[in-house]
TINU-73128 format. One record per residue: residue in three letters; z, x, y of N, C-alpha, C, O in turn. Coordinates in steps of 0.02 Angstrom, whole numbers, plus 50000, padded with zeros to 5 digits. Last residue first. Layout:
<atoms>
AlaZXYZXYZXYZXY...
</atoms>
This chain:
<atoms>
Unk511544931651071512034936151066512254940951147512694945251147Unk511234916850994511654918851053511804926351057512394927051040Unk510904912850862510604918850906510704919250966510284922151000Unk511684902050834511634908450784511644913450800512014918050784Unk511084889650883512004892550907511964900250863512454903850877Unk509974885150841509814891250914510564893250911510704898650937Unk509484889050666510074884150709509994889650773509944895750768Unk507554882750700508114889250661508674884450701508594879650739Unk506894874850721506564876450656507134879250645507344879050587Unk506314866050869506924867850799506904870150738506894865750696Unk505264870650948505274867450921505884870750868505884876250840Unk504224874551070505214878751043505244872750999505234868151039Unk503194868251050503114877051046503744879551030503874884450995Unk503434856651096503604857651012503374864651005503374866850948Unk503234856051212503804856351189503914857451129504474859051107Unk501874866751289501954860151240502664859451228502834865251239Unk501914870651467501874873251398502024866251333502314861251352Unk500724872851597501224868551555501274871851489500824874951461Unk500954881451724500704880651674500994876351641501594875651652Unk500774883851862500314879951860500394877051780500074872051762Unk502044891551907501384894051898500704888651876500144890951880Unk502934882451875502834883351965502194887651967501834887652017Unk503274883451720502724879451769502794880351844502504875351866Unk503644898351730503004896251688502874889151741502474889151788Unk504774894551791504534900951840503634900051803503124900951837Unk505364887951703505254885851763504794890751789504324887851816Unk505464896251598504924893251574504854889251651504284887251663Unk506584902851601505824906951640505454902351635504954903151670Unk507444897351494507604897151562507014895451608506904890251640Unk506624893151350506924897351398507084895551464506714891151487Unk507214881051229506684881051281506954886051331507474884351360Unk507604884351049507864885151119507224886551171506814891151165Unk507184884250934507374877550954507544878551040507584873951081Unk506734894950894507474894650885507754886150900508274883250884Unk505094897450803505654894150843506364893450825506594892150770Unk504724911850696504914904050702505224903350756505634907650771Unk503714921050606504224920950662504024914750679503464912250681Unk503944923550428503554922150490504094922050552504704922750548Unk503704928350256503904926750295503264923450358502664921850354Unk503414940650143503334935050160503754934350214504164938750225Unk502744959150107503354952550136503224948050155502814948750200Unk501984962349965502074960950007502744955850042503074951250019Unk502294967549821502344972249867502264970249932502404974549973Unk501974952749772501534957449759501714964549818501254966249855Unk503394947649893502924945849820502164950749821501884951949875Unk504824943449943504464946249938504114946649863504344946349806Unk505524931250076505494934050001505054938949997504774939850051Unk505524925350201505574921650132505704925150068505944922550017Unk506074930250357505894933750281506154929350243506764928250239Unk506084926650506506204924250461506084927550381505924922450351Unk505914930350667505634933250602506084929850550506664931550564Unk506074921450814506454924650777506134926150699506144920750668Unk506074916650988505754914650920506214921550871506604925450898Unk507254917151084506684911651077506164909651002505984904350976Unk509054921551087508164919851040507884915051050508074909351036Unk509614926251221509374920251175508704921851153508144922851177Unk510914937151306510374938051272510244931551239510784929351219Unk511994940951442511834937651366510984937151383510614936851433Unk512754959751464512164952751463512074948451400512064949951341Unk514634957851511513964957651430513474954451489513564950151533Unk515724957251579515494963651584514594962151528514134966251521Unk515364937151622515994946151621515614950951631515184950951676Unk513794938751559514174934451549515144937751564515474940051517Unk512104940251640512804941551659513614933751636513824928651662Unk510674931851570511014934851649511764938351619511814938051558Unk509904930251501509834927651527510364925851584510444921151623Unk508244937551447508904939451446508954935151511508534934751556Unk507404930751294507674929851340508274932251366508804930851338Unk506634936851159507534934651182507374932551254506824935151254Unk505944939351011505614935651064506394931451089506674926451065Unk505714947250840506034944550894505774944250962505374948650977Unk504684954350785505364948850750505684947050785506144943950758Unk503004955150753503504953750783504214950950754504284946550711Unk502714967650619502684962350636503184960650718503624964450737Unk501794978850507501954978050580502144968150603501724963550599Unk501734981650339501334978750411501984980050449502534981750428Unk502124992450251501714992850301501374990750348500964993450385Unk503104986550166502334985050160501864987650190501274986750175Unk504304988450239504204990950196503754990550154503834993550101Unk503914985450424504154984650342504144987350316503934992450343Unk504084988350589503724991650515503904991550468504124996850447Unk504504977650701504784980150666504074983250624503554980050630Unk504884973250907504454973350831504744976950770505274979750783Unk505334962151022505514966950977505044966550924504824961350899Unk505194957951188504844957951142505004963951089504864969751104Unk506214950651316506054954651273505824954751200506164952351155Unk506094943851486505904944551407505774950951370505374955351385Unk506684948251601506654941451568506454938351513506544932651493Unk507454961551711507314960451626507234951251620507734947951633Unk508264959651840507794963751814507164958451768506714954451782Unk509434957251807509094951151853508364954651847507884950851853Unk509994964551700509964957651688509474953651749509214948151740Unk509834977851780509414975851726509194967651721508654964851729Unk510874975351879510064976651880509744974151833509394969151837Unk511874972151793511684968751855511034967251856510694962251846Unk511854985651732511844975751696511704974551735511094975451733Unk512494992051850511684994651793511614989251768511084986951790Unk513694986051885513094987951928512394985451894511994980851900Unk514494992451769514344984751788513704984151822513214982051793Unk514375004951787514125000651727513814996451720513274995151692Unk514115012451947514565010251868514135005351833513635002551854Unk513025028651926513185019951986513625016351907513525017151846Unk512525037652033513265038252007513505030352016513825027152058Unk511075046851960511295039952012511865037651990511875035351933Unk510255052351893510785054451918511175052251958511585055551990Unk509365045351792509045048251851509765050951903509605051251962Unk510425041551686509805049751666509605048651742509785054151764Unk510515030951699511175037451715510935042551720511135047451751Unk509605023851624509765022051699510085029051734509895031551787Unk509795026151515509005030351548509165029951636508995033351684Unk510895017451480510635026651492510435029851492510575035651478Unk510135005051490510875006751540510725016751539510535020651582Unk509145007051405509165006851462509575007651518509445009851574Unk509705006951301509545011151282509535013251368509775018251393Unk510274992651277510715000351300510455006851317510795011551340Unk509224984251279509654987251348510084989851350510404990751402Unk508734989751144508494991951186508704991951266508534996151308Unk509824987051054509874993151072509504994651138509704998651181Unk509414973351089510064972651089509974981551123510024983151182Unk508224973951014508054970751071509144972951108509224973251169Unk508464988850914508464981350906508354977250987508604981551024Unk508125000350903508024998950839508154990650846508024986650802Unk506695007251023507515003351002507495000250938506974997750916Unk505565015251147506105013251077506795013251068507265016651087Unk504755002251258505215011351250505525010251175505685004751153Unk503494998551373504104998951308504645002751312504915005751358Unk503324986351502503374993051479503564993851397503794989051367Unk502674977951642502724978151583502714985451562502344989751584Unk502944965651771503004971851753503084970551664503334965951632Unk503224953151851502524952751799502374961051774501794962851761Unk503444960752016503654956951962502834957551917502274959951929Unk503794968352146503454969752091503374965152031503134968551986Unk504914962452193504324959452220503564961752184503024958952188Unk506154972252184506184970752242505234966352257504954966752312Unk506644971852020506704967552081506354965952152506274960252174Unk505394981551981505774973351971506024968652021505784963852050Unk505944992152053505284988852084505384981452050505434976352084Unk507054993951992507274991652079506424989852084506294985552125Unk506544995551886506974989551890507124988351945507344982751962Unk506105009151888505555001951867506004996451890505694992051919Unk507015014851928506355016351990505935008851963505615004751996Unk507575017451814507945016151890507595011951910507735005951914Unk506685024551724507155016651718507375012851759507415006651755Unk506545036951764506045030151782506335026051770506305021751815Unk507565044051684507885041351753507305036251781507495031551816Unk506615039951534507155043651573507345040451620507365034251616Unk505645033051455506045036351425506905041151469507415043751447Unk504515018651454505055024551478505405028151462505775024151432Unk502835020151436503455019351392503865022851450503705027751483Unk501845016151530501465015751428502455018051396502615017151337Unk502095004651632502295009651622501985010351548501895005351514Unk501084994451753501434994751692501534999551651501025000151616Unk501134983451900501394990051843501484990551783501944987551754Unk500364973152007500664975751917500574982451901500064985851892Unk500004978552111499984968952103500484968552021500834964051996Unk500314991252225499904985352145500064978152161500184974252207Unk500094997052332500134991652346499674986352267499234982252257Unk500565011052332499875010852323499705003252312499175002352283Unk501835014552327501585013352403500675013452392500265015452433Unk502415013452203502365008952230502055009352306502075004252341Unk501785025352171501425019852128501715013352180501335008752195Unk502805036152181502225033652222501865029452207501405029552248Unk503795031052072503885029052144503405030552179503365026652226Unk503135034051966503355026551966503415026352068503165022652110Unk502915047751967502145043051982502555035151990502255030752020Unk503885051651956503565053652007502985048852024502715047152077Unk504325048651842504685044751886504355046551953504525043452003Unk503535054551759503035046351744503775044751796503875038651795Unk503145070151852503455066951797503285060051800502865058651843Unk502175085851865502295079151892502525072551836502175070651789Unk502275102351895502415097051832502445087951897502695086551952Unk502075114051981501675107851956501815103551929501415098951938Unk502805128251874502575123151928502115118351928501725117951881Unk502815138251782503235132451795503275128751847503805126151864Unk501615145451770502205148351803502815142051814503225142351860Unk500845135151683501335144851673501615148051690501905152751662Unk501325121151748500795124751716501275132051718501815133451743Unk502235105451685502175111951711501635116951694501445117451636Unk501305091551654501465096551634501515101951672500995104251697Unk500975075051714500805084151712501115086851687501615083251693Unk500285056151675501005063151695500855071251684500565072651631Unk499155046951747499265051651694499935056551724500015059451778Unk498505032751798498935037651815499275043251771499885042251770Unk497255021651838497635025451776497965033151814497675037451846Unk496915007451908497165013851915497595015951863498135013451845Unk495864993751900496444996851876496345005151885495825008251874Unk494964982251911495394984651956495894988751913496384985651893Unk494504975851771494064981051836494254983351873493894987951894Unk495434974251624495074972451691494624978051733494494983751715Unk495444980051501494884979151501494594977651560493994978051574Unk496574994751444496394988451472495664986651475495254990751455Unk496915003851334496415003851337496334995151362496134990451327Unk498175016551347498135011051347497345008051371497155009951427Unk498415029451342498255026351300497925020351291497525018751246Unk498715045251427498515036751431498075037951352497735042151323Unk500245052151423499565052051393499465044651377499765040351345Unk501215044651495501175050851480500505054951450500375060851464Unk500605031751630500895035451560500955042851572500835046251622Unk500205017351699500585025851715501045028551641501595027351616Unk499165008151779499485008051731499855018851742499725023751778Unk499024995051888499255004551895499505006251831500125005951826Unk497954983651954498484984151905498494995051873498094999051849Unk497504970152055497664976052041498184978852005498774977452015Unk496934954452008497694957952007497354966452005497014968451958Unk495934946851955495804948652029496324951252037496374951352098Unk495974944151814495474951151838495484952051882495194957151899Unk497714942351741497094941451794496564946951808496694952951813Unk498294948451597498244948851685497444947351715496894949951711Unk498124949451471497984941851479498134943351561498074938151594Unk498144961351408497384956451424497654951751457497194948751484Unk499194966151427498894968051488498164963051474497764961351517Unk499554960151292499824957851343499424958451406499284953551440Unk498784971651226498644962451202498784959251249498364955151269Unk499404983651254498884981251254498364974751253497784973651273Unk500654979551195500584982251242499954979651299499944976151350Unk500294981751068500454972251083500444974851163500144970851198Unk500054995751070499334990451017499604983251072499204980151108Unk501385001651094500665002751127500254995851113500224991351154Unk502114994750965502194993351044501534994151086501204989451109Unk502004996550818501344993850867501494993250941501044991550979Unk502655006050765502804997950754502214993450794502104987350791Unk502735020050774502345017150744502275010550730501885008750686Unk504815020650814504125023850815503425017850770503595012550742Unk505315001850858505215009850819504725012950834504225010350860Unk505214992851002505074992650927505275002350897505325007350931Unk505134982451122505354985451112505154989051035504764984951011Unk504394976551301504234978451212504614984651172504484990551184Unk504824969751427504884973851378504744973551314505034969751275Unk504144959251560504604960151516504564965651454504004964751429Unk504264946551699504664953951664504674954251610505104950851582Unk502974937151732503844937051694503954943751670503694945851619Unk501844929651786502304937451806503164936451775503724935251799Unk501344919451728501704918151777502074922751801502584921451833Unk500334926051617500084925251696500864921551749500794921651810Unk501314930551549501074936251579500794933751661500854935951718Unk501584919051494502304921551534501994928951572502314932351613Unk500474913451442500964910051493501434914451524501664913251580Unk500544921651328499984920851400500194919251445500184922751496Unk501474921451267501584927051297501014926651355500994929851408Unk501434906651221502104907751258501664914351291501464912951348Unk500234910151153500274902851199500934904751250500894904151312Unk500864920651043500204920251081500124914751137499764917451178Unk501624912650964501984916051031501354919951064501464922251120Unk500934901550907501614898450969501694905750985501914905751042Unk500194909050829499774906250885500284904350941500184904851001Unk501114924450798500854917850772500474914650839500474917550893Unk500684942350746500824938450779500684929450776500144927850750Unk500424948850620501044951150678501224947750731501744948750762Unk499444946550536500274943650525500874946450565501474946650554Unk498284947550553498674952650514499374951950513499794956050493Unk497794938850607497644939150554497994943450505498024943250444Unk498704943950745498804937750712498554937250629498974935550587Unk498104955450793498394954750765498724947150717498914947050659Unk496454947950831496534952050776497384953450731497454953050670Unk496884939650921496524937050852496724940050796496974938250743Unk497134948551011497984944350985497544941150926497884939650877Unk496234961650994496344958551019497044954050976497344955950926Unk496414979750992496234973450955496614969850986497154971651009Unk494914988651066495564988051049495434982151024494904979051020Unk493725000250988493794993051004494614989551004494884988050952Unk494255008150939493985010150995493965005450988494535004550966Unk496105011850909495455009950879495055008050928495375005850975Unk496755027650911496805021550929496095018750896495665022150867Unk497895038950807497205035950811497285031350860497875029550866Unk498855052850838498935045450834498285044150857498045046650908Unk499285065050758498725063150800498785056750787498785054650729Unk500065082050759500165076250748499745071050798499775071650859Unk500275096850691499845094250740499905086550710499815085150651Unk500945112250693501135105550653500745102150708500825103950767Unk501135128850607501005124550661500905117450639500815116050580Unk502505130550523501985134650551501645129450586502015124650594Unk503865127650496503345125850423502455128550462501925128250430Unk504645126550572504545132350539504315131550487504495134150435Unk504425128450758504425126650702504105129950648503635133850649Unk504715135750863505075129650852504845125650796505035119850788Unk503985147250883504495150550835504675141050821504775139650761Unk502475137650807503375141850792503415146750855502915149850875Unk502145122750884502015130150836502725133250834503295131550852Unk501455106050907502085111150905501985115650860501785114250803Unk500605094250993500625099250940501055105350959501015108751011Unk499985076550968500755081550989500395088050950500045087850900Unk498915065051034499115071550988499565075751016499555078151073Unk498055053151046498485056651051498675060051012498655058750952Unk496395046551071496805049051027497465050151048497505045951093Unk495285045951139495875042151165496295045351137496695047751176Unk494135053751112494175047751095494635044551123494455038851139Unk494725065751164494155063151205494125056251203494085052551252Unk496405067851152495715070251138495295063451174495495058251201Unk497805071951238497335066151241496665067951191496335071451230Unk499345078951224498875081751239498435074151222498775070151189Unk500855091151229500495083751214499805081951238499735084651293Unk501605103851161501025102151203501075093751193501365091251144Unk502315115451125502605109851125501895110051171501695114751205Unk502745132151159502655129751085502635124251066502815123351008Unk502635143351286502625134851267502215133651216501605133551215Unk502865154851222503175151551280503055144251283503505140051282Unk501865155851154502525156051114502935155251161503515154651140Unk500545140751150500935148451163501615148451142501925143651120Unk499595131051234500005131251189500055138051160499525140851146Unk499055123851358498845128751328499555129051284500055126751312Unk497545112351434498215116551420498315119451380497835119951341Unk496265107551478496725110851508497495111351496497935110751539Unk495585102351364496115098151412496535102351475497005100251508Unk494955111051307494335107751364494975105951408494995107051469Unk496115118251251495855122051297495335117951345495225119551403Unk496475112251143497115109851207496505113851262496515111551319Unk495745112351029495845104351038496175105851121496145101151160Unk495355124851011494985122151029495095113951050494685110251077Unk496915128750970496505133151017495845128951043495775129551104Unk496835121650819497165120250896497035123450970497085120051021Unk495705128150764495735120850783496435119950829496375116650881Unk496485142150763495885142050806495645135250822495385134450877Unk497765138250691497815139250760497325138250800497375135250854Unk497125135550566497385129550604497485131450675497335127550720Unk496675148050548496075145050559496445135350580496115130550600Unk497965154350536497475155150586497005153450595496695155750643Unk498545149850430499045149950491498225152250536498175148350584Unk497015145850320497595149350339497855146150391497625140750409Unk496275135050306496165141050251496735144850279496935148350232Unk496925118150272496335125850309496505129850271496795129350217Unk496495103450183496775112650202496365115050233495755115050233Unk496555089050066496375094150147496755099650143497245100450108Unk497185079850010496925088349956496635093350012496535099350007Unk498285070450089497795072150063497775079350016498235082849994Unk499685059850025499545065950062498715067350036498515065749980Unk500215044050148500065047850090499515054250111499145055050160Unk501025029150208500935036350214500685040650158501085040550112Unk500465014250262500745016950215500715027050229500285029750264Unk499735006650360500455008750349500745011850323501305013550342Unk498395007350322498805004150321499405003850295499625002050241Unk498625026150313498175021650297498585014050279499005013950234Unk499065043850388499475035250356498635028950372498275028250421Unk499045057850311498935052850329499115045350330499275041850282Unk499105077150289499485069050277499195062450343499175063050405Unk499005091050249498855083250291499125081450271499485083550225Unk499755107750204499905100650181499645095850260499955096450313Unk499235119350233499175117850157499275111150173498805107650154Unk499635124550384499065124150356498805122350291498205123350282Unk501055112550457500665117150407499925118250394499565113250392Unk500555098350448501315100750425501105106250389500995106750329Unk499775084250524499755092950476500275095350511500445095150571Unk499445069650511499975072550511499735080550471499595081850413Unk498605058550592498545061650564499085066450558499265067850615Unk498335036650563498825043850611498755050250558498795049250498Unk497415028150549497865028450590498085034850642498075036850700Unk496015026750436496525032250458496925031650519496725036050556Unk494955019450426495535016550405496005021150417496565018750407Unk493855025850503494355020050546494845017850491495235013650513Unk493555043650506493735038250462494135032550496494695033950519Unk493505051750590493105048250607493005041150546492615036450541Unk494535060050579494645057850630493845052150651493695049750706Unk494365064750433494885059650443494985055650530495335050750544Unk493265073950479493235068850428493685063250448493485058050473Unk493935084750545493635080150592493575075550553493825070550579Unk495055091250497495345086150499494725081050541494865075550564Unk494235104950439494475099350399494765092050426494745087250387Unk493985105850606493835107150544493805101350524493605095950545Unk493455098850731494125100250732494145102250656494525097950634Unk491855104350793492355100150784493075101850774493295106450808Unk490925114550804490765110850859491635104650870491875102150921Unk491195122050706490945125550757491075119650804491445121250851Unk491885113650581492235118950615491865123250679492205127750703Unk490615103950601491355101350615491725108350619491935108950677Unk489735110450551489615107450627490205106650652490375108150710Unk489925114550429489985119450467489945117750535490075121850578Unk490085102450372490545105550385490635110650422491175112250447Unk488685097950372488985094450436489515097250431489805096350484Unk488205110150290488055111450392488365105450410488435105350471Unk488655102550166488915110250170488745112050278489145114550316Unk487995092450157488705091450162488985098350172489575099050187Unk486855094450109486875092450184487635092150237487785091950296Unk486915102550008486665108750082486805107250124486675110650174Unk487215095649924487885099449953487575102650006487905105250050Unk485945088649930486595083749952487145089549968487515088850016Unk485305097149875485225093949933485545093749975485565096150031Unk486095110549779485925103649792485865102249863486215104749906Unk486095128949803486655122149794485985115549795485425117149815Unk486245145249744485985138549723486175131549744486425128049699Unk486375160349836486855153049773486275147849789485945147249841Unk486415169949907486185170849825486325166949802486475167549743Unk487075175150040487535170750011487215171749918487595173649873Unk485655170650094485985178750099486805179650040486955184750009Unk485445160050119485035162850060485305168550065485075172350022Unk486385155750233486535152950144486215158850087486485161350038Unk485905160650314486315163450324486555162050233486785165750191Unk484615156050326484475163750330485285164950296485355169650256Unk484645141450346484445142150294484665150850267484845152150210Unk485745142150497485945139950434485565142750360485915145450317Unk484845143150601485165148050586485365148950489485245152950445Unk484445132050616483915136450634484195143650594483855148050568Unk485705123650644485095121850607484625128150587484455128150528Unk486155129450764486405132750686485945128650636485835131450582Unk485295126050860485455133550842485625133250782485305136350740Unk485435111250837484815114550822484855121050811484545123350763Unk486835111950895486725108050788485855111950781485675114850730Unk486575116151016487025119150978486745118150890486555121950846Unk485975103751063485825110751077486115115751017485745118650977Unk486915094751062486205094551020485725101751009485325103850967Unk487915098751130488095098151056487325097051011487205098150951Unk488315107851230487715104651207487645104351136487395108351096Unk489445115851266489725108251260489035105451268489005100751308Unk489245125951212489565124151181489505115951196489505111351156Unk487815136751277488295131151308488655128851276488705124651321Unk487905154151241487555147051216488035141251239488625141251220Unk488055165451243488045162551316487955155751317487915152051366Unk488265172651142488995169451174488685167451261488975167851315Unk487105166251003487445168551083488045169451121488325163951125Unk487915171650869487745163450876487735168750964488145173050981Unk488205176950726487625179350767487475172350837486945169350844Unk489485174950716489465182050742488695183750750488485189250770Unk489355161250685489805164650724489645171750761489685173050821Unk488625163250548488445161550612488775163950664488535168850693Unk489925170550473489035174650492488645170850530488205174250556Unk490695162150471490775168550491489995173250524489745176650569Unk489995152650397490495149150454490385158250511490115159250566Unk489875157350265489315156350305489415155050376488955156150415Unk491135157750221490895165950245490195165050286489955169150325Unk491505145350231491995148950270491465154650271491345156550328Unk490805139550122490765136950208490965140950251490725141050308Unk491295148050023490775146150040490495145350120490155148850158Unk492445139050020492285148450014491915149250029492005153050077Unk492085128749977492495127150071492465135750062492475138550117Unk491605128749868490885126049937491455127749982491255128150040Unk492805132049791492115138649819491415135849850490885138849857Unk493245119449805493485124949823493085130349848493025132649905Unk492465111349726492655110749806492925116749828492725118649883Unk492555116349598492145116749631492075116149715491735119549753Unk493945115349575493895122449579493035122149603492815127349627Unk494595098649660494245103749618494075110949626494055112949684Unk494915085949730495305092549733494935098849661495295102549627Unk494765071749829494435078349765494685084749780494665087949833Unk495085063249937495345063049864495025067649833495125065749776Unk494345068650027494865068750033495405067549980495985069849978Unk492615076950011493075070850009493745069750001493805069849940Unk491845086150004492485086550051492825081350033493435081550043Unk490735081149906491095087249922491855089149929492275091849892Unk490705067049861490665070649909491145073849917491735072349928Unk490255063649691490855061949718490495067749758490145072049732Unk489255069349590489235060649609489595060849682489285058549729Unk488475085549593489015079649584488905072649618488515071249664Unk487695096949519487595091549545488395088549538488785089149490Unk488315114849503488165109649457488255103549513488735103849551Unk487625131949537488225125349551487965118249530487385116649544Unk487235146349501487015138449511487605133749507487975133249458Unk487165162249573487385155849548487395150249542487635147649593Unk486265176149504486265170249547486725164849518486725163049460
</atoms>
């Protein structure tokens, strides 16, 4: 018989990497097996209370067969692992119920990885093979209805919580299957919350209310992981609760709070390559469903068109992202998303649009600290020749840097926007010392 020695530190725990952890996840795995193969196959799966009592019931017969000795505490920590590979996503359910965990990254069945404020670092997690990551992917796409194969090796996909999750297998990739899971936090966070965290200041919290409720166009631009979705989110708070509002993604994310809202999700071709319904399919029936506000979770293609002629033509108070490394890249990015819907229209034209389009743009950045901040706040403010010009309204400033963190803030340019008419015909007043001179405004002309 073998006796296994008490420990302080939990089992699984993500920092412990021991030859004892090891033979409880050996362990887990052959007891894992021998439920399995006595468990009903008529037994409902999705009675999760139902289910934890079967293998409850099951569990003591299957250990004492096993001849080992364990502790309480590992017996208790030994069935919520076995709950989590029968009922959960293995090894990675832990991290998906940890709130300092963001985003989950497996690269492979040997190497997680996780990002914990901001930062990126690798856990001691593993499956046990290429096939016990497949069978957690097999169980994450199948409630969602879809399916991932060597014909289609690329999925995107929602878990229950909100989550998002990409997941790509080989042949297209060649470190073996790779599952990538962006956390949201179930309580979204409010402009309090970012603010404490130095992404946003109270002057552009005051400006962005104002400019949501007076329907001002406008774009969030930022890098992967910079928070677009999150400020996204912050913004759609401040729409009226009597506004009908269509939000339309790829995988919804976006966790509004009004009462009137229609969520619109994009399709995927199914197996025979049909079906697919794209976020430009839903932009243009979206408009004969008589919103009040649109707001796209990101564009990426010929929708570009479809958002900016709804811009114009009375849709207004539209909101979207997309990525750009600078408020600048981001209406280029747009001129050729514009070209992407196949529309043989010159240059000039596409500015046109855009510029009468587009009235604010919101840029973010991800330091080298790991916060998230705003750094820019432009006004676009029409057609200068062939250029849109562009003015900073507020602007990120970096003082320095101290204990691994960045100092700084985002500051007034001194410059009062244009829109800010279109702000009071809405009822609103704004303070004057909100643009208040802090930076030279002749700088950020661009």
């Amino acid at each position: 018989m073998t006796v296994m020695k008490r420990r302080t530190k939990p089992i699984l725990a993500p920092d412990t990497a021991t030859s004892e952890s090891r033979e409880m996840l050996q362990l887990a795995s052959r007891i894992r097996d021998k439920i399995l193969d006595r468990l009903d196959p008529q037994l409902d799966i999705s009675n999760t209370r139902l289910v934890r009592q079967t293998i409850a019931r099951m569990f003591p017969q299957a250990l004492a067969e096993e001849n080992v000795v364990i502790s309480r505490t590992e017996r208790l920590v030994l069935f919520e692992q076995l709950i989590a590979e029968i009922l959960g996503y293995g090894p990675i359910e832990a991290l998906l119920r940890d709130s300092s965990v963001t985003e989950i990254m497996v690269n492979g069945p040997k190497a997680i990885y996780v990002e914990r404020h901001g930062k990126i670092e690798k856990t001691t997690l593993t499956f046990e093979n290429r096939e016990h990551l497949l069978r957690i992917i097999e169980r994450i796409v199948t409630p969602l209805g879809r399916r991932v194969d060597e014909s289609s090796p690329m999925v995107d996909a929602r878990l229950p919580d909100g989550s998002r999750v990409n997941i790509t297998i080989p042949p297209i990739s060649l470190v073996g299957p790779v599952v990538t899971i962006r956390k949201f936090a179930k309580i979204p966070f409010t402009d309090q919350d970012l603010k404490r965290m130095g992404t946003l200041t109270d002057g552009f919290i005051e400006l962005m209310r104002a400019c949501v409720k007076a329907r001002i166009n406008m774009i969030v631009s930022g890098g992967t992981g910079s928070g677009k979705t999150t400020l996204l989110n912050v913004l759609s708070g401040y729409i009226p609760h009597n506004e009908r509002i269509i939000t339309i993604e790829d995988a919804a994310e976006l966790q509004l709070r009004q009462e009137h809202i229609v969520t619109l999700e994009a399709r995927p071709p199914n197996i025979e390559g049909r079906g697919q319904i794209t976020i430009r399919d839903l932009v243009i029936n979206t408009l004969r469903m008589r919103p009040d506000r649109i707001i796209i979770g990101e564009v990426r293609g010929g929708e570009a068109l479809d958002m900016l002629q709804a811009m114009n033509t009375g849709h207004d108070g539209s909101l979207t992202t997309l990525h750009a490394n600078t408020s600048r890249d981001a209406l280029r990015r747009l001129e050729t998303m514009v070209l992407m819907a196949g529309m043989d229209l010159p240059v000039r034209a596409i500015r046109e649009q855009v510029s009468s389009a587009i009235d604010c743009m919101i840029h973010l950045a991800r330091f080298s600290d790991g916060t998230r901040k705003v750094v820019q706040v432009a006004e676009v403010q029409g057609m200068e020749g062939n250029v849109i010009v562009m003015q900073d309204i507020f602007r990120f400033v970096q003082t320095g840097f101290k204990d691994g963190r960045v100092l700084g803030g985002l500051q007034p340019t001194g410059v009062r926007p244009k829109f800010c008419r279109k702000i009071k015909e809405a009822g609103i007043e704004l303070p004057p010392q909100l643009f208040g001179a802090t930076l030279d405004p002749a700088s950020y002309r661009t």
